[in-house]
PLY file of the C-alpha trace (Angstrom):
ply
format ascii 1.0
element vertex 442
property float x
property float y
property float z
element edge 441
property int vertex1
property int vertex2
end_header
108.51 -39.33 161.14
105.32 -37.77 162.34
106.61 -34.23 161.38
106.52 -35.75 157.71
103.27 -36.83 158.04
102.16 -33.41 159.27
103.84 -31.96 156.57
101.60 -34.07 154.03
98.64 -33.55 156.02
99.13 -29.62 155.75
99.79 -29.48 152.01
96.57 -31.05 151.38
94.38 -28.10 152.62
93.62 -25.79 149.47
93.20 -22.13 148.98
90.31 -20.26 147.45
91.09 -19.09 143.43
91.01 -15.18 143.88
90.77 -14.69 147.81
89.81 -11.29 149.09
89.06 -13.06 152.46
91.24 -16.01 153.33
88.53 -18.24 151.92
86.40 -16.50 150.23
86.53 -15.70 146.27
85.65 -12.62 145.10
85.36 -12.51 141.19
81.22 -13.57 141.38
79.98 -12.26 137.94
81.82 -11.25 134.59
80.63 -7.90 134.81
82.91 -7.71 138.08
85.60 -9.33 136.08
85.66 -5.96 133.98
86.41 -3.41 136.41
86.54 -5.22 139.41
84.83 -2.79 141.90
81.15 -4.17 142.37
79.86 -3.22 146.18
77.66 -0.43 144.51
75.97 -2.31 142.24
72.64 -2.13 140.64
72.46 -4.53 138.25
71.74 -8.13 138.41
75.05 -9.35 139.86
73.96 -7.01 143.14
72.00 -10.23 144.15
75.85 -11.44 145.19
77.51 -7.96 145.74
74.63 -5.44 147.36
71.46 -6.91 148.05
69.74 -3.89 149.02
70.94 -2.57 145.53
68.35 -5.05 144.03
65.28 -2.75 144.72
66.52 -0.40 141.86
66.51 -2.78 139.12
63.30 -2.07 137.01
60.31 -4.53 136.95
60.47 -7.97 135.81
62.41 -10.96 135.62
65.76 -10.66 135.60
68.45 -13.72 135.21
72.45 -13.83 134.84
74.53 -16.49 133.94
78.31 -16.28 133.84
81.51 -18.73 133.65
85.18 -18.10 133.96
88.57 -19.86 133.12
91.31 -19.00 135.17
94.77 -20.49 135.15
96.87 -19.82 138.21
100.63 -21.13 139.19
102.00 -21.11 142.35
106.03 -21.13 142.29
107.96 -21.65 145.61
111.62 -21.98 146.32
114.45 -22.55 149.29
117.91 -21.42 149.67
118.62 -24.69 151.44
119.32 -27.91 149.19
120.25 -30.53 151.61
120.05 -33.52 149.23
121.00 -34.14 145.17
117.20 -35.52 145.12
115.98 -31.75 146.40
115.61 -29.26 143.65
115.55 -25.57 143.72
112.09 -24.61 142.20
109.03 -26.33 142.75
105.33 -25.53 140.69
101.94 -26.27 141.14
99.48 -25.60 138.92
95.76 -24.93 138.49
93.27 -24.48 135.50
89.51 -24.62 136.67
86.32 -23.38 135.26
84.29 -20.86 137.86
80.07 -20.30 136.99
78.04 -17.83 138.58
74.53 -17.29 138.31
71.47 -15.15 139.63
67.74 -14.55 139.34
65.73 -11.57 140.53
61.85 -10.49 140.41
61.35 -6.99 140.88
57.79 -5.76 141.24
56.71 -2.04 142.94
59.25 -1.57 145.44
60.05 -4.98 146.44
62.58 -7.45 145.07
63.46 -11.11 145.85
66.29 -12.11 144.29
68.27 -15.60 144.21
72.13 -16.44 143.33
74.26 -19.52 142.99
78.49 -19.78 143.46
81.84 -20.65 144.32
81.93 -18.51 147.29
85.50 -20.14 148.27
87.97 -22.01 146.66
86.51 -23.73 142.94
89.49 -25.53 141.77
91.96 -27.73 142.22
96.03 -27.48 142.52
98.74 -30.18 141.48
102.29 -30.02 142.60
104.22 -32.80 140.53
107.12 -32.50 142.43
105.66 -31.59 146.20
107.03 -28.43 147.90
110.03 -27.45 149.37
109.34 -27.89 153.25
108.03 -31.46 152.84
110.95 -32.26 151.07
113.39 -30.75 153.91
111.14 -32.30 156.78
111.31 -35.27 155.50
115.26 -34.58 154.81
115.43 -33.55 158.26
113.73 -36.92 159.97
115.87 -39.52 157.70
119.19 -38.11 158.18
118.26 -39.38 162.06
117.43 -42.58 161.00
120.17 -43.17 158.84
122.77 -41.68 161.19
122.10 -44.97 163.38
123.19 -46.59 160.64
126.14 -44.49 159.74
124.83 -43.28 156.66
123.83 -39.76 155.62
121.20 -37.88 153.40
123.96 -37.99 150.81
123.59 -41.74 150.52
119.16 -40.93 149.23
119.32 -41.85 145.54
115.21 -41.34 145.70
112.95 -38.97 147.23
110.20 -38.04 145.51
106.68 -36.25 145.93
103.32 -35.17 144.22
100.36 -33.64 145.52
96.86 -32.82 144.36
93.86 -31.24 146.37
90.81 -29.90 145.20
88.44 -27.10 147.15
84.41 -26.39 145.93
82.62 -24.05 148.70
79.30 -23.86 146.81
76.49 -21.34 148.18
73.03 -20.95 147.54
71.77 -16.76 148.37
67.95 -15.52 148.94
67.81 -11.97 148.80
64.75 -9.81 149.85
64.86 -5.48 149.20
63.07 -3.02 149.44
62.81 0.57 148.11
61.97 2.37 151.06
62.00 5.61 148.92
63.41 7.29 146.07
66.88 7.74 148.28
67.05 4.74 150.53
66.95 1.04 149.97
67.57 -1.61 152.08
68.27 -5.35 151.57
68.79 -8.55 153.98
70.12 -12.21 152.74
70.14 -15.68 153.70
73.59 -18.40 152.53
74.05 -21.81 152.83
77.47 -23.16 151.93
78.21 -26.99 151.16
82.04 -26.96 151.23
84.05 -30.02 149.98
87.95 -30.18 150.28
89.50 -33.39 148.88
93.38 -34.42 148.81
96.06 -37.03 147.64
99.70 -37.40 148.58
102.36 -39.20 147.75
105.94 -39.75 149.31
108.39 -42.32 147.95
112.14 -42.80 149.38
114.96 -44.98 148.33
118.07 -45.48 150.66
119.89 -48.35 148.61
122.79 -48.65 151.68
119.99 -49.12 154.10
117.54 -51.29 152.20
114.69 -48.41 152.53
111.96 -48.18 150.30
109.01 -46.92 151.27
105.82 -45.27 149.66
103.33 -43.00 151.91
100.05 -42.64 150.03
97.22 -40.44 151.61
93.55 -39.94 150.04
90.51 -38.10 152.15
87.37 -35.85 151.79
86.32 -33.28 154.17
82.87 -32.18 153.76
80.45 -29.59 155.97
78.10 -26.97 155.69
77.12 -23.70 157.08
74.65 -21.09 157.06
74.97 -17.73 157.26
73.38 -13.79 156.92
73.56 -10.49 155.38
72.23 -7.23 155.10
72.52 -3.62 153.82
71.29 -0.35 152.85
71.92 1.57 149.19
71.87 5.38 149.34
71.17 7.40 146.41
71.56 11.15 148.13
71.69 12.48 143.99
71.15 11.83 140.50
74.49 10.14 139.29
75.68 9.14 143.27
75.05 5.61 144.86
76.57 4.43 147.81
76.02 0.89 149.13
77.00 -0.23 152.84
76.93 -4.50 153.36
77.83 -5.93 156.24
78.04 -10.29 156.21
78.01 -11.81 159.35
80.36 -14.52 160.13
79.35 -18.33 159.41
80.75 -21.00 161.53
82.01 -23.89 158.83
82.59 -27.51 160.26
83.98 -30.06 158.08
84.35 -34.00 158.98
86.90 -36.17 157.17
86.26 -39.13 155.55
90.07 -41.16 155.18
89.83 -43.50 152.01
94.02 -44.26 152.88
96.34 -43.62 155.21
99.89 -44.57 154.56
100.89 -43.49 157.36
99.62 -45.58 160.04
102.37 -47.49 159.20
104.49 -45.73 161.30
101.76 -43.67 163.83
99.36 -45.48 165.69
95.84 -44.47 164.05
97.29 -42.54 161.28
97.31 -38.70 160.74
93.76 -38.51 158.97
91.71 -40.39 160.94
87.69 -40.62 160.03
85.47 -38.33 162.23
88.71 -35.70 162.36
86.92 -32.28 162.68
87.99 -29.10 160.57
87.10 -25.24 161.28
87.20 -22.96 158.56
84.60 -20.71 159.59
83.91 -17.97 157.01
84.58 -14.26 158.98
82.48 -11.32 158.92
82.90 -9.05 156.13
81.75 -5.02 155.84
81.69 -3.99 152.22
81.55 -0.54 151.22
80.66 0.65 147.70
80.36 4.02 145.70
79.37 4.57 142.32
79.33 8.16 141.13
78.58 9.59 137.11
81.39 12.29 136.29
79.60 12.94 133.18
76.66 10.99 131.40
79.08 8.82 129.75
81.76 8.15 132.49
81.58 6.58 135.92
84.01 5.58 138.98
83.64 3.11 141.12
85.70 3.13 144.07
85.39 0.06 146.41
86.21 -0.99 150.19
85.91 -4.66 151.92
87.06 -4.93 155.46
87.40 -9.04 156.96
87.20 -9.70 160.11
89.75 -12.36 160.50
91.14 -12.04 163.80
87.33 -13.19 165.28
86.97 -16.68 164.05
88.06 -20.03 164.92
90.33 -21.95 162.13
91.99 -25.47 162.50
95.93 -24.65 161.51
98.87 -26.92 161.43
101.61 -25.04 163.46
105.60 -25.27 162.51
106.13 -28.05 165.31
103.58 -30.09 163.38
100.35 -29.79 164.99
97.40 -29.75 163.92
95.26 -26.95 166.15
92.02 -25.43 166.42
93.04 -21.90 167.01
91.74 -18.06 167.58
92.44 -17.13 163.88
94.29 -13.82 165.13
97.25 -16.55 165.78
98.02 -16.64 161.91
96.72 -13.03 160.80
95.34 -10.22 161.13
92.36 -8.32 159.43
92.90 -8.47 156.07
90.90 -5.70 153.63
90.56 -5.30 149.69
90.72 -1.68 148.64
90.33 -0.56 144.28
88.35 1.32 141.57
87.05 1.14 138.61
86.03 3.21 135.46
83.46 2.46 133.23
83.04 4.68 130.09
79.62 4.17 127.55
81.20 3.96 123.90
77.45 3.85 122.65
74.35 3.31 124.23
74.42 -0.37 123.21
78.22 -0.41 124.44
80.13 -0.09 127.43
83.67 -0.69 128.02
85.65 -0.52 131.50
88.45 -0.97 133.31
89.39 -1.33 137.35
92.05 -2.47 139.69
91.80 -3.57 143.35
94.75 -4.43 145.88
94.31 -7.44 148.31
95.70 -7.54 151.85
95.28 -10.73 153.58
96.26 -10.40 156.83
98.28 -13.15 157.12
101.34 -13.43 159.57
105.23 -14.84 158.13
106.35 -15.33 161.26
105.08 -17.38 164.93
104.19 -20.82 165.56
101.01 -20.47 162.92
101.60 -18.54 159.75
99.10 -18.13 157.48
101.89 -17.73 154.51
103.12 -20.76 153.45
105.11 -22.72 150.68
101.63 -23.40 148.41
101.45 -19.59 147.98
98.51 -18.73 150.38
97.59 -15.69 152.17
100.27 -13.49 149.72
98.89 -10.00 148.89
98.18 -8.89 145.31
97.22 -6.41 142.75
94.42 -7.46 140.09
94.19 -5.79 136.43
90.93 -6.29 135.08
89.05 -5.05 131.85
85.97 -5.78 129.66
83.41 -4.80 127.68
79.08 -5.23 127.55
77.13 -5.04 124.79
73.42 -4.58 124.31
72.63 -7.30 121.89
68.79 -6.21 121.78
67.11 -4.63 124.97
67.64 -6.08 127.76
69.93 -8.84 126.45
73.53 -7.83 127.53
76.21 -10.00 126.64
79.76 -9.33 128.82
83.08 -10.39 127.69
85.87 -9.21 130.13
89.18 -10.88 131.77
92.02 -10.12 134.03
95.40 -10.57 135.67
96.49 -10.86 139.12
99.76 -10.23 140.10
101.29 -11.66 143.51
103.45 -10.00 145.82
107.03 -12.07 146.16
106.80 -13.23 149.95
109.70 -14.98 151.89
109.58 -16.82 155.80
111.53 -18.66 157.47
110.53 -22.11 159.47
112.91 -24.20 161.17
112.83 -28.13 160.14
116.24 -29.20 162.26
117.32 -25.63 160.73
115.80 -22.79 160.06
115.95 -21.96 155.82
114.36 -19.22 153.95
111.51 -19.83 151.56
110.28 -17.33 148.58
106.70 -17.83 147.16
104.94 -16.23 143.99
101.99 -16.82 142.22
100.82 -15.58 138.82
97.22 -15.60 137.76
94.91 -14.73 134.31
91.29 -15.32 133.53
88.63 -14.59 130.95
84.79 -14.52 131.58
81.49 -14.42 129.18
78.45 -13.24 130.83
74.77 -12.97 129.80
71.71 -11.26 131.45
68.59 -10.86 130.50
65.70 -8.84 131.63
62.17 -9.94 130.69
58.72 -7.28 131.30
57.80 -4.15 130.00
0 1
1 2
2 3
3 4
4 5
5 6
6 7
7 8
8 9
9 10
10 11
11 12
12 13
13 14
14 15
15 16
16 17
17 18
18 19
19 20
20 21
21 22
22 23
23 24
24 25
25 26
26 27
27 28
28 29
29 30
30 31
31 32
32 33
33 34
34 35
35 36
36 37
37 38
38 39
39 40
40 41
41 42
42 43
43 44
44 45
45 46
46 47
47 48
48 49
49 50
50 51
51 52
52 53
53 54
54 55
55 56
56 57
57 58
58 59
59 60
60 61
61 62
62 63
63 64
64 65
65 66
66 67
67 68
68 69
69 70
70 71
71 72
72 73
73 74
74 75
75 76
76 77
77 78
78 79
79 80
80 81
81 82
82 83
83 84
84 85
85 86
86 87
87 88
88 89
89 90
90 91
91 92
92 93
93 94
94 95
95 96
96 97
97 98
98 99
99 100
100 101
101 102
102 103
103 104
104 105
105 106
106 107
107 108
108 109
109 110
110 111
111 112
112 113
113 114
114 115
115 116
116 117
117 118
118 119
119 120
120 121
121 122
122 123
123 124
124 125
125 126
126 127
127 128
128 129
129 130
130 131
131 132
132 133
133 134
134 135
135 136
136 137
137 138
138 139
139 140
140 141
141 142
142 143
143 144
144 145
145 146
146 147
147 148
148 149
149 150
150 151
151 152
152 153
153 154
154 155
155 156
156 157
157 158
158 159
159 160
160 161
161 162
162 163
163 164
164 165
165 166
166 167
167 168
168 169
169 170
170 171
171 172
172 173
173 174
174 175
175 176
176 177
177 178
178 179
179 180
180 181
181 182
182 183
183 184
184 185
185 186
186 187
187 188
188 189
189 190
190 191
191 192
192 193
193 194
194 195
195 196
196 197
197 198
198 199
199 200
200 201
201 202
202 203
203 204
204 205
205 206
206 207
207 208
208 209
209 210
210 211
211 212
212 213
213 214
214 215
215 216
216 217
217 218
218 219
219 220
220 221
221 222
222 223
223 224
224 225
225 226
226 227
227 228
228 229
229 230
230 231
231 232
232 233
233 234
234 235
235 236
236 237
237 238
238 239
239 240
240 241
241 242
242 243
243 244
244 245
245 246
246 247
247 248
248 249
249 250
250 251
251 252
252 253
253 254
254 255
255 256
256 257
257 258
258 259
259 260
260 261
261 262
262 263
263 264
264 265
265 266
266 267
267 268
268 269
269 270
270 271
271 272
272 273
273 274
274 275
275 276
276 277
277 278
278 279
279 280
280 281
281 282
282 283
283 284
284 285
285 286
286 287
287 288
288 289
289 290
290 291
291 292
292 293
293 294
294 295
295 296
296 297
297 298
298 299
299 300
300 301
301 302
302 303
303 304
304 305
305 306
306 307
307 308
308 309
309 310
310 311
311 312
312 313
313 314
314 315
315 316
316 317
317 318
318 319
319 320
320 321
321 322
322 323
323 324
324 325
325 326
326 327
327 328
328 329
329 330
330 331
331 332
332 333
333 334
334 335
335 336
336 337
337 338
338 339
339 340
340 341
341 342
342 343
343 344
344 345
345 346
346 347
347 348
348 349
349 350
350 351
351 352
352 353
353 354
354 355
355 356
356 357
357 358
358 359
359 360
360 361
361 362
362 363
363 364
364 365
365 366
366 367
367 368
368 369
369 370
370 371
371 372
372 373
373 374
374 375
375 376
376 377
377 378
378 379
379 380
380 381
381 382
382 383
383 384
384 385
385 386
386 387
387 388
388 389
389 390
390 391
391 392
392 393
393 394
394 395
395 396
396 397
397 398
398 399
399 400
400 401
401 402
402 403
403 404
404 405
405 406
406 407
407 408
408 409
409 410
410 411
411 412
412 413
413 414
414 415
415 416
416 417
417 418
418 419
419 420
420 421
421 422
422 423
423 424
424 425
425 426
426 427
427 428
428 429
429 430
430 431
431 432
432 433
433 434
434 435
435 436
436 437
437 438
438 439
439 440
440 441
């Protein structure tokens, strides 16, 4: 029975909406929803992707506001159905709104900028019908118990599941830059994260022949907050060439739970979510590399590269035995990196169109006692499609209307739960985003 529990205890941790780090998002402003490729630049959504990039806006006030809908759904299946109750395809889906937004003051050669988001997860998932590994742990444990009683997992008429968890890591940015010269920039930042996870779970089982009925119901908050710093330098060796280097140092994330139920310490003394239950999710470091280069007036590339530094940070992890671990991240993956480009071509001077692509590599492990794949589709790698448009309303109003697609590479592991079975994940997801910026001075 406690393997069941652990198995709705590790459902109920949630993943970020577009990971390029394990838990970080990466899709911070529309105009990176257009192309994708952002390290380089020198607009006003470099207050999130190159502060030291900042320093070459022109003087004034700057502001950004942007919002995005993205729908995402995870799909897992088994080739192991035990039970008639145990289906073959199980879905979870997500719809959640995502809002960025920045300020900047740029006067002489000094800029202090400010920026608000989602910097990991900013939605929530629901599986109706739970996953496949809760369903064959649980499978697993009751065909024990009935065996005393000469029964079998033939004789379950009910098993049933749903899940829902929800994952907000807000963070609040002050950037200072400044333009050393007309080639070299450089820029330093301050976060602080408030992260909230939140989860219910639900198991229900009916064993007629045994006189079992039984409902599990778990509901908790986790809740912490970090700090953490960056810095950088932007390079601008020639006319039409920019190249921005930002390294993020990592920020140790604690999070305390806060049980509102526990079904089941009912059957284990003190429950598997008790209050005061620390969580580490500490946010690695991160090197970000950027270029942005004009092949001709109208036409520019944008080729990107973002290293994380997974293997270096601490992470609680629920193992295959049913643990629940603080562990040396390098346990469940490796460094994971996001490499792309992008192309933006100017229509008009009042309109710009582009379009990128990017490829995410998490890092994370199928196989060993902590995997950092698993059945709710986290930590598979993926290709994103993205493409958009800006248009100069009036100077220095742009308005940005861009969305992508992000496809999921089909992943399969294996875990034992009294046997070992093979599991196949794949996740599909699409957005759109509206963005506005304005600059006000002369």
């Amino acid at each position: 029975m406690k393997k069941i529990m652990m198995a709705l205890a590790a459902f109920l941790v949630t993943t970020p909406l577009l990971a390029g780090g394990v838990l970080e998002n990466t899709n911070n402003s529309a105009e990176w929803s257009r192309m994708g490729n952002r390290n380089a630049s020198t607009s006003i959504d470099a207050v999130f992707f190159n502060p030291a990039g900042t320093a070459l806006l022109k003087d004034g006030l700057h502001v950004m506001g942007s919002a995005q809908l993205i729908s995402q759904t995870r799909t897992s299946s088994n080739d192991m159905v035990v039970v008639p109750a145990q289906q073959d395809e199980y879905v979870g889906e997500t719809l959640a709104p995502f809002p960025n937004f920045a300020i900047a003051y740029k006067t002489g050669d000094l800029t202090i900028s400010a920026g608000f988001l989602p910097v990991g997860g900013g939605g929530s998932a629901t599986f109706d019908d739970g996953l496949p590994s809760y369903h064959l742990q649980f499978v697993n444990i009751l065909g024990t118990m009935l065996a005393t009683n000469h029964l079998s997992t033939s004789d379950i008429s009910v098993l049933t599941q749903k899940f829902e968890g929800s994952s907000m890591y807000l963070a609040g940015r002050l950037n200072g830059a400044y333009k050393i010269n007309k080639m070299i920039s450089i820029g330093v930042g301050a976060q602080y994260y408030q992260a909230t996870d939140k989860g219910t779970g639900e198991f229900h089982v009916v064993v007629p022949a045994a006189h079992m009925d039984n409902t599990i119901k778990v509901d908790y908050e986790e809740t912490g907050s970090a700090y953490g710093f960056l810095g950088g330098v932007n390079i601008m060796p020639m006319d039409g060439l920019n190249i921005a280097i930002t390294f993020t140092w990592n920020s140790e994330l604690k999070m305390t739970r806060e049980t509102k139920e526990d079904g089941t310490a009912a059957f284990i003394t003190g429950g598997m979510f008790p209050d005061d239950k620390e969580i580490y999710n500490t946010l690695p470091m991160k090197l970000a590399i950027g270029i942005s280069y004009n092949i001709t007036p109208e036409l520019r590339v944008e080729p990107n590269f973002t290293y994380y530094f997974n293997k270096n940070v601490e992470w609680t992890k629920y193992s295959v035995l049913g643990t629940q671990d603080k562990i040396k991240a390098s346990d469940a993956y490796d460094n994971g990196f996001d490499v792309g480009i992008g192309f933006e071509y100017k229509v008009m001077p009042t309109l710009v169109t582009s379009v990128g692509w990017f490829y995410t590599k998490n890092g994370a492990k199928t196989d060993g006692t902590y995997m950092g794949v698993d059945d709710k589709a986290s930590g598979i790698n993926s290709h994103t499609i993205l493409a958009g448009v800006t248009y100069t309303v009036i100077p220095d109003l742009d308005v940005t209307v861009a969305g992508y697609t992000t496809l999921y590479e089909e992943t399969s592991f294996t875990q034992p739960y009294g046997t070992t079975y093979k599991t196949t994940i794949d996740k599909d997801l699409w957005a759109v985003a509206l963005g506005v910026s304005y600059r006000y001075g002369k």
